[in-house]
C-alpha positions in Angstrom: 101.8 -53.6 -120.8 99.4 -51.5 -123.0 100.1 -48.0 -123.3 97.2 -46.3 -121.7 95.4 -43.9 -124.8 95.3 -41.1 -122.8 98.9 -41.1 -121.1 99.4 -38.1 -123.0 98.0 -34.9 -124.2 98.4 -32.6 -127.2 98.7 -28.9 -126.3 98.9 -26.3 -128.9 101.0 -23.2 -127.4 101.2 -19.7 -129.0 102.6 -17.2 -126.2 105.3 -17.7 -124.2 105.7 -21.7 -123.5 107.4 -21.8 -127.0 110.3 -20.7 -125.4 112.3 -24.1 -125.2 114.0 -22.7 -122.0 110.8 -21.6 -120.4 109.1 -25.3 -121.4 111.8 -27.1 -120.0 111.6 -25.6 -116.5 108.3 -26.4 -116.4 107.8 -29.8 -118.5 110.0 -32.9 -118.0 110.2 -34.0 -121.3 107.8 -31.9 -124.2 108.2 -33.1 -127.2 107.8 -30.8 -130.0 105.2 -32.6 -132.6 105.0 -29.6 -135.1 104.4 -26.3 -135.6 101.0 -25.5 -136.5 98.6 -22.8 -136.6 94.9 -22.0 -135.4 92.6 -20.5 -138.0 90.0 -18.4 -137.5 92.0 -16.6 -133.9 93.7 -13.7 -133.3 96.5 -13.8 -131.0 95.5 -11.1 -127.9 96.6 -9.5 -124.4 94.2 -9.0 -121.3 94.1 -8.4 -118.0 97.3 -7.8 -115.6 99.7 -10.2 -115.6 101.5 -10.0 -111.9 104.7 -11.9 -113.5 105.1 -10.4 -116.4 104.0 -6.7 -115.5 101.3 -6.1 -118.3 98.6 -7.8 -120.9 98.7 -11.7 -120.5 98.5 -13.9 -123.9 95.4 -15.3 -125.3 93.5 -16.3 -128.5 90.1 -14.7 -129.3 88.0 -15.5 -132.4 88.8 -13.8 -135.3 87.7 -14.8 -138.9 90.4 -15.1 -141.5 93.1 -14.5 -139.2 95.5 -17.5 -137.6 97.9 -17.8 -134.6 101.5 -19.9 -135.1 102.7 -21.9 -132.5 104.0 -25.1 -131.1 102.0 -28.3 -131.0 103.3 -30.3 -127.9 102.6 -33.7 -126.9 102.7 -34.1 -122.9 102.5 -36.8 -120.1 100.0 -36.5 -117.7 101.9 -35.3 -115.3 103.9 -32.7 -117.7 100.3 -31.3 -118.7 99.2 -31.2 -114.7 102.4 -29.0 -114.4 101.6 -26.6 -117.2 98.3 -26.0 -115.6 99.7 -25.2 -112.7 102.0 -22.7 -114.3 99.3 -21.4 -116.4 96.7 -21.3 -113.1 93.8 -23.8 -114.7 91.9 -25.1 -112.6 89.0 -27.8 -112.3 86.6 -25.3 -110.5 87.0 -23.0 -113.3 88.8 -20.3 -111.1 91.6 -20.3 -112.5 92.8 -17.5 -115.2 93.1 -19.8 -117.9 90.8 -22.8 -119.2 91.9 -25.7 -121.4 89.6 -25.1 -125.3 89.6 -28.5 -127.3 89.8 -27.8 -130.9 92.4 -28.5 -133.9 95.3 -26.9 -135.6 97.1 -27.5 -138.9 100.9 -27.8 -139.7 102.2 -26.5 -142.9 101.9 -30.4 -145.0 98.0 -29.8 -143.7 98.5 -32.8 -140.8 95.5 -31.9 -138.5 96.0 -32.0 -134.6 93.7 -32.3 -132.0 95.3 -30.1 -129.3 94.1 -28.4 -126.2 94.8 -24.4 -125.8 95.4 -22.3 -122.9 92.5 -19.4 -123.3 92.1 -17.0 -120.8 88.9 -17.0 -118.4 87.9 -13.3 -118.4 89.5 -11.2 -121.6 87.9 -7.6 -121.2 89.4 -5.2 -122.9 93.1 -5.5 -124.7 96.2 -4.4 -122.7 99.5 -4.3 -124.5 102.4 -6.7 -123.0 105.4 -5.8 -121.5 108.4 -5.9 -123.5 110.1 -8.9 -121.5 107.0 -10.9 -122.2 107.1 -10.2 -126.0 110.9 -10.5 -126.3 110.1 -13.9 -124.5 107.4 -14.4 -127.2 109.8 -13.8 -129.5 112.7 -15.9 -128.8 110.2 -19.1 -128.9 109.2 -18.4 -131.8 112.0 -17.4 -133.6 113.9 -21.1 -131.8 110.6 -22.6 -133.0 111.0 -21.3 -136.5 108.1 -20.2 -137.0 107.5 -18.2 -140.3 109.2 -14.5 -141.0 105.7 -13.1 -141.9 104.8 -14.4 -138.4 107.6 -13.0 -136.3 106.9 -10.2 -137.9 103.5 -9.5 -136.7 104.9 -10.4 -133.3 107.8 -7.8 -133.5 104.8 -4.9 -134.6 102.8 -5.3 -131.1 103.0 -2.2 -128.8 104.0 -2.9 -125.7 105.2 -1.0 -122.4 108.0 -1.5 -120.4 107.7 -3.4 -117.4 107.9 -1.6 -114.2 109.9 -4.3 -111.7 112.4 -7.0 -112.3 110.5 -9.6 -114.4 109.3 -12.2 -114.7 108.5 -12.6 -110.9 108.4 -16.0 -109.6 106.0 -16.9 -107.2 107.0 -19.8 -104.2 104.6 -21.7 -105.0 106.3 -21.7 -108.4 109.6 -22.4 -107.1 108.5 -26.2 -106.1 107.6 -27.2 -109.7 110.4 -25.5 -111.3 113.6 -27.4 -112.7 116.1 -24.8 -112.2 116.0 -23.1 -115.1 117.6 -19.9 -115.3 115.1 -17.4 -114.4 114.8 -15.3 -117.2 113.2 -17.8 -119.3 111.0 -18.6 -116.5 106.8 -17.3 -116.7 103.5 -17.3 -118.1 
């Protein structure tokens, strides 16, 4: 039987769903195609997050500047879960959207790779400090490069004021039973 063409889906992530413990409570099987990075974007936080307990993740434009992350390649079904964790949705109420463009690993191999962006970005709000030692962790499993890490370990952020990251029971049905802490947006 022929492999259908679009079985599968490229996602480049940058915030959080590095995290190989967060991905695989949320992904059957991600497989890791590189790690690449998005020129011409600035790695930002907006909005509330109500799991996380301040700014959520996104990329905005920003000439001459690049995000690192993870280039994933996912089933159809893995990349339907995501969304759900990430609250994209076809009638475009959702907090995040999917934005088709490409990203290039350190050989130059070009991907084309769909990226979580958030819907309404307004002003910046720092993260909490779970969320960026999340952040962190990814990329640091990841390997992502020192100058990188770096500029991930130098964002302010605040403390988070309950037990995160909260788990919603909605959430709890698509999760694999991974522990908790690695569990969020």
């Amino acid at each position: 039987m022929k492999k259908n063409k679009f079985s599968n889906h490229l996602f480049f992530v940058y915030g959080s769903n590095m995290n190989p413990g967060q991905i695989a409570s949320r992904c059957f099987k991600p497989e890791v195609l590189a790690v690449a990075r998005l020129e011409d974007y600035a790695l930002s936080f907006h909005g509330e997050s109500r799991r996380w307990d301040g700014g959520e993740s996104t990329v905005i434009n920003k000439p001459g500047e690049y995000v690192w992350g993870v280039v994933y390649k996912l089933t159809l079904s893995d990349s339907e879960r995501l969304d759900s964790w990430q609250d994209v949705r076809l009638d475009g109420t959702g907090t995040y959207f999917h934005y088709p463009t490409q990203v290039s690993d350190a050989e130059g191999n070009r991907y084309p790779v769909l990226v979580y962006k958030r819907f309404q970005a307004g002003e910046p709000s720092s993260p909490s400090q779970e969320l960026m030692a999340t952040i962190i962790a990814g990329a640091s499993a990841r390997e992502l490069p020192a100058a990188y890490l770096e500029k991930l370990r130098s964002i302010a952020t605040v403390k988070a004021s309950f037990a995160v990251p909260r788990i919603f029971e909605h959430e709890r049905e698509i999760s694999f039973g991974v522990p908790c802490e690695c569990v969020g947006i």
